[in-house]
Backbone bond lengths (Angstrom), bond angles and torsions (degrees), N, CA, C in turn:
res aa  C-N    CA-C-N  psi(-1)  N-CA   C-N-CA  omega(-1)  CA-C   N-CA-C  phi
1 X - - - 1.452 - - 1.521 108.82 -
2 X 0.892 115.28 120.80 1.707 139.35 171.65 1.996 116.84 -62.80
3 X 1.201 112.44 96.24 1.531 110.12 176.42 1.295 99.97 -100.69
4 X 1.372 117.45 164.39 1.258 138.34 141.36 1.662 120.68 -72.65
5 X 1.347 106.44 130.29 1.488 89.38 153.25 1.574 130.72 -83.73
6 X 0.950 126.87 150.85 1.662 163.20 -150.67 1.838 76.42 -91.47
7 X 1.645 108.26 125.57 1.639 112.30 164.27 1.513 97.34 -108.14
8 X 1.858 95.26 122.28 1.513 103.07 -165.68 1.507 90.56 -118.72
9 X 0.963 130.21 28.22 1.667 123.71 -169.59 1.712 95.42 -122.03
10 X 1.241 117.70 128.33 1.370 120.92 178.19 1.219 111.77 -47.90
11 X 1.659 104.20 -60.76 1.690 112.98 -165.75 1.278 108.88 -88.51
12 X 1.536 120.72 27.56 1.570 105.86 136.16 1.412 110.30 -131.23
13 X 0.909 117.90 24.42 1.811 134.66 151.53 1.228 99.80 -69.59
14 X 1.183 121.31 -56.27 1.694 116.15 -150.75 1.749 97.62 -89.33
15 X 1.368 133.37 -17.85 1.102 144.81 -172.00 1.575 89.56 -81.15
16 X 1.093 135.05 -90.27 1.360 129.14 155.80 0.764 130.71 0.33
17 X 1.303 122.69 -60.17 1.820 128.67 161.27 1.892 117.54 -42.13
18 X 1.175 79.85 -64.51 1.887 99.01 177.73 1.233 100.89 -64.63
19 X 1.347 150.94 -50.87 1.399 138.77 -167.65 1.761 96.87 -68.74
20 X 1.177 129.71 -44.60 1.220 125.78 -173.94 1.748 108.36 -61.30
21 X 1.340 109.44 -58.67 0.978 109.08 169.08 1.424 137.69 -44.17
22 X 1.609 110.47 -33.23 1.635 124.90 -170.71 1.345 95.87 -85.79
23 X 1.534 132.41 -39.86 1.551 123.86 167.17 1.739 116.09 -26.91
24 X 1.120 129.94 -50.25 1.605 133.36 -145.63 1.820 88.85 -90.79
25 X 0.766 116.45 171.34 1.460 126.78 -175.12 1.969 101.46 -105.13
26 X 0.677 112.91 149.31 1.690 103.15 -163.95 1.551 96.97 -116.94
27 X 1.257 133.24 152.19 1.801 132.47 -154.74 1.964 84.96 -90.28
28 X 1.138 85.03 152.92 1.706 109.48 148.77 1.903 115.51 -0.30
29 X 1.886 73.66 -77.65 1.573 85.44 -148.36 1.472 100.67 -81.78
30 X 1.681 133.16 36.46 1.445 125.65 -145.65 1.957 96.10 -157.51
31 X 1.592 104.63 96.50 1.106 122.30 -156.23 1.600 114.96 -86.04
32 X 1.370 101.97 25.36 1.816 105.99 -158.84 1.251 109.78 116.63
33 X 1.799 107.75 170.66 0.862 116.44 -170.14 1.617 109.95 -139.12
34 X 1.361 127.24 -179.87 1.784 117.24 161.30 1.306 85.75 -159.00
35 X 1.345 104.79 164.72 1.597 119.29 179.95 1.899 106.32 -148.53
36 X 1.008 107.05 154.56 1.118 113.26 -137.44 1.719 104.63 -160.26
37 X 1.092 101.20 113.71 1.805 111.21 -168.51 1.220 105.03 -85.57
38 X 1.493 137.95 159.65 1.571 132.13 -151.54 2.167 91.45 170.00
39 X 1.330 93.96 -148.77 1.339 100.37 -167.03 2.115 100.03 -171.64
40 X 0.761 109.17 115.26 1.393 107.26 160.64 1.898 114.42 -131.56
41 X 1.673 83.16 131.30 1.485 100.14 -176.73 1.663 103.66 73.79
42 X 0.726 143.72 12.86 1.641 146.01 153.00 1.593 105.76 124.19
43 X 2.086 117.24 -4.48 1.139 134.70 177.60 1.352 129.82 -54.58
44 X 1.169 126.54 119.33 2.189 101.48 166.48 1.545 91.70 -49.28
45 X 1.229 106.72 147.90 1.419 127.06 123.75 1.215 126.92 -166.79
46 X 1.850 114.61 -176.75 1.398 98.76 -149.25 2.074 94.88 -117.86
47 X 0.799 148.39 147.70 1.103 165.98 -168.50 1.790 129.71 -99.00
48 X 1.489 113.79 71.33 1.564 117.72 -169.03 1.302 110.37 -79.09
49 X 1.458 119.29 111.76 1.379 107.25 -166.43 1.752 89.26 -128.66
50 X 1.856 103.45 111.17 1.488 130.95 179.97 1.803 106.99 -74.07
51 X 1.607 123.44 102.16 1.246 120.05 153.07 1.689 137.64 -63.12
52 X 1.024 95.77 118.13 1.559 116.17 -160.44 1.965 104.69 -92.00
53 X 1.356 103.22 139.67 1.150 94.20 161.83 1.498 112.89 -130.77
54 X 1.294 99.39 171.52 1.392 109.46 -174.09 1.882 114.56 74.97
55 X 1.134 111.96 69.73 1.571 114.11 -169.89 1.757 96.13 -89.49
56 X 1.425 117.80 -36.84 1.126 118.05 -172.34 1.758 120.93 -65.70
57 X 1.596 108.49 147.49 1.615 96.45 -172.80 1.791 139.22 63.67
58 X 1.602 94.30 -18.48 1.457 92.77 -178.85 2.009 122.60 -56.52
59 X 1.388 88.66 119.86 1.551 92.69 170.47 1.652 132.66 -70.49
60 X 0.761 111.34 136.81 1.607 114.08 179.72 1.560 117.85 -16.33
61 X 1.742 102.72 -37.84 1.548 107.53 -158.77 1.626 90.37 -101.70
62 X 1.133 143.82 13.97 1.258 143.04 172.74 1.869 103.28 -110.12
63 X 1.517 101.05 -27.53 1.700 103.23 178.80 1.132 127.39 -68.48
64 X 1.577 104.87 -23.20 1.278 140.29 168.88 1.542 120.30 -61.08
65 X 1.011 76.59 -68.69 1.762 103.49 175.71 1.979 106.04 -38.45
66 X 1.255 72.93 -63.02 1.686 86.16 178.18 1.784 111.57 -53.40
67 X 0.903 111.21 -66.75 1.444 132.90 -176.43 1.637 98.53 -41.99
68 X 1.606 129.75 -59.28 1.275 122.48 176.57 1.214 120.73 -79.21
69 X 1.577 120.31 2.23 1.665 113.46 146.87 1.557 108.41 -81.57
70 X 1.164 119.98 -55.86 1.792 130.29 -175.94 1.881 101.98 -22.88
71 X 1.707 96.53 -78.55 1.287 114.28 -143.99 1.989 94.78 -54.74
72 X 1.040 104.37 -65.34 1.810 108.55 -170.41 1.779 102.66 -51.33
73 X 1.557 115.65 -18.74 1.761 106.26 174.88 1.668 97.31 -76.79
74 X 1.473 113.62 -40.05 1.078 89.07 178.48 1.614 134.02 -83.49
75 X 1.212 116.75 -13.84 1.525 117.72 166.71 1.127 110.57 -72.24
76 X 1.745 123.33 -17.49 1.542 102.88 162.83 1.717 113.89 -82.50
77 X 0.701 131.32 5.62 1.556 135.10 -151.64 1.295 93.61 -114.40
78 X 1.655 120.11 -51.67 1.801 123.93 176.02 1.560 96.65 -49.05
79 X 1.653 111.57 -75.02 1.062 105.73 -176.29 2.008 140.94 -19.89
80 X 1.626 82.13 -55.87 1.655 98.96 172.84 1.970 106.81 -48.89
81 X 1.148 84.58 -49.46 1.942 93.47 -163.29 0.938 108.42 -83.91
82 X 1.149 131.57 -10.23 0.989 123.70 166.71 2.090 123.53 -91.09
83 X 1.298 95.00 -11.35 1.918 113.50 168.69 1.494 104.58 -83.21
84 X 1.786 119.82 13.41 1.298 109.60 178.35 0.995 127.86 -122.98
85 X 1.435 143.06 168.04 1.806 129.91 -169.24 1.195 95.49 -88.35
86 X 1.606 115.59 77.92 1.520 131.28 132.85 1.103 123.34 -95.76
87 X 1.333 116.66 168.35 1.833 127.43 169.79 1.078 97.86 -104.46
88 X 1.541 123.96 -33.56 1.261 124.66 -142.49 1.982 111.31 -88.73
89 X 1.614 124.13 135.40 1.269 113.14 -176.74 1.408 94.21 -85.98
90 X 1.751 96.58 143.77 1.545 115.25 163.56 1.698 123.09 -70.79
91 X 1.177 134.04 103.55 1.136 143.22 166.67 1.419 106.77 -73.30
92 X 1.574 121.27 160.00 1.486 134.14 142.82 1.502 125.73 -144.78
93 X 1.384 101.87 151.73 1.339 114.89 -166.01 1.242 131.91 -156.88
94 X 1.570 155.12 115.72 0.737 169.08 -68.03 1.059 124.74 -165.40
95 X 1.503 139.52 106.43 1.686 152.56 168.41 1.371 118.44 -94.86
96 X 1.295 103.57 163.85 1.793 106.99 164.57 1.220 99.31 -145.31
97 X 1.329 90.17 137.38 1.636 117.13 -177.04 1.881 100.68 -107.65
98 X 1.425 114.33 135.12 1.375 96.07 -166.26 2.262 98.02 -76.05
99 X 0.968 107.31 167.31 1.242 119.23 -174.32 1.617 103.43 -61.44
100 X 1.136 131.58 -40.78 1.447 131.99 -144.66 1.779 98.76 -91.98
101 X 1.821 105.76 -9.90 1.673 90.86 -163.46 1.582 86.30 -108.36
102 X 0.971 107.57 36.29 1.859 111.37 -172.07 1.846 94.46 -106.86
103 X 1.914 92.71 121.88 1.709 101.87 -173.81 1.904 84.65 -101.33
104 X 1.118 106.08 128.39 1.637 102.44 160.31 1.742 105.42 -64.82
């Protein structure tokens, strides 16, 4: 019988994380990312938290907008990390960076 090994080393957990993550092309309005190891409910997991710009003024139909690119990157992204020898559950979560301190 064929196992996997179990990735018990942080810093190639989090390398893993980020390589999965850096694959997908990231939208417009979405300035980076960090991830960040934690625990919910007594669980590993790991914590994707997407920087946003432009928090100011946004209208409903742009929140939207955003939201039906966001949500399906991230059910593909759970998906991925979750097909991998982690323990850890994939979370996501969301910042705003104001627009003006954004260096291309």
């Amino acid at each position: 019988m064929h196992q996997t090994q179990r990735i018990t080393r942080p810093a190639e957990e989090m390398a893993r994380i980020r390589e999965i993550v850096g694959r997908h092309e990231l939208p417009e309005f979405v300035d980076g990312f960090d991830v960040q190891f934690g625990s919910y409910e007594d669980e590993p997991a790991a914590w994707i938290t997407f920087k946003l710009l432009g928090s100011d003024g946004l209208g409903i139909e742009e929140l939207q907008r955003r939201a039906a690119i966001l949500v399906p990157l991230q059910n593909r992204l759970f998906d991925e990390l979750m097909d991998g020898d982690s323990d850890r559950w994939p979370f996501f979560r969301v910042t705003y960076r104001d627009a003006s301190s954004h260096v291309p």
